[in-house]
N, C-alpha and C positions, 0 to 999 in steps of 0.2 A: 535792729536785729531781726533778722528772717527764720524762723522756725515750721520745720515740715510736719506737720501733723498728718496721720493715719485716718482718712474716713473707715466707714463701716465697711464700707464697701472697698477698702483697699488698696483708696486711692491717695496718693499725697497730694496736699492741699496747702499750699503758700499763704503763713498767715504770721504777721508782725507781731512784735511784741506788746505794745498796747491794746492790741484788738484781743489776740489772749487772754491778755489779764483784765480786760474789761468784761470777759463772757467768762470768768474762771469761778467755777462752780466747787464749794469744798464736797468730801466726802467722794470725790471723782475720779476714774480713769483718763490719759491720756497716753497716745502712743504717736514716738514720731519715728520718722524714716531715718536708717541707719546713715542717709545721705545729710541729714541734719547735725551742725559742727557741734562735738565732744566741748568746747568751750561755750559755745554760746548754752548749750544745756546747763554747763555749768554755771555761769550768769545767770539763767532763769533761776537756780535753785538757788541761789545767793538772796537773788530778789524776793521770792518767795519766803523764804526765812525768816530776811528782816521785814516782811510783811506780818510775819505772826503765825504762818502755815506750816503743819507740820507734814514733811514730802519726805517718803520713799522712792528710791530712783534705783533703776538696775535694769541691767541689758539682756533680752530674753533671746536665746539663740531657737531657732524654728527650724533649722536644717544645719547639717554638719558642713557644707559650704562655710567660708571663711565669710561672706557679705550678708547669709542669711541671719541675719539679729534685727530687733526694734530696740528702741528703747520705752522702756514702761517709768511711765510718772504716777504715783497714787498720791493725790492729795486729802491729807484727813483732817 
């Protein structure tokens, strides 16, 4: 599974599933590109769950444009 992460700087960054969750920090932000599949987010939060993580997940819209949204990951 290929997931688009958000650098700071704004850039989307191609990073797999295992590399993820092997730098996955609790208490954390993540944001990925709205180009990122609506399933495969939902697979992460599955996996995470049964990992023990408690995630808030929700789509923040940044301009009234239909493509302007990220998605936000808070892991606690």
């Amino acid at each position: 599974m290929e997931l688009k992460l958000l650098t700071e700087e704004n850039k989307v960054k191609n990073i797999n599933l295992d590399k993820f969750l092997d730098n996955l920090k609790s208490d954390s932000f993540y944001y990925f590109s709205n180009e990122t599949s609506y399933k495969d987010l939902q697979d992460l939060l599955d996996i995470l769950t049964e990992k023990g993580y408690s995630v808030y997940f929700r789509e923040v819209k940044y301009t009234l444009e239909n493509d302007g949204y990220v998605y936000e990951l808070h892991i606690i």
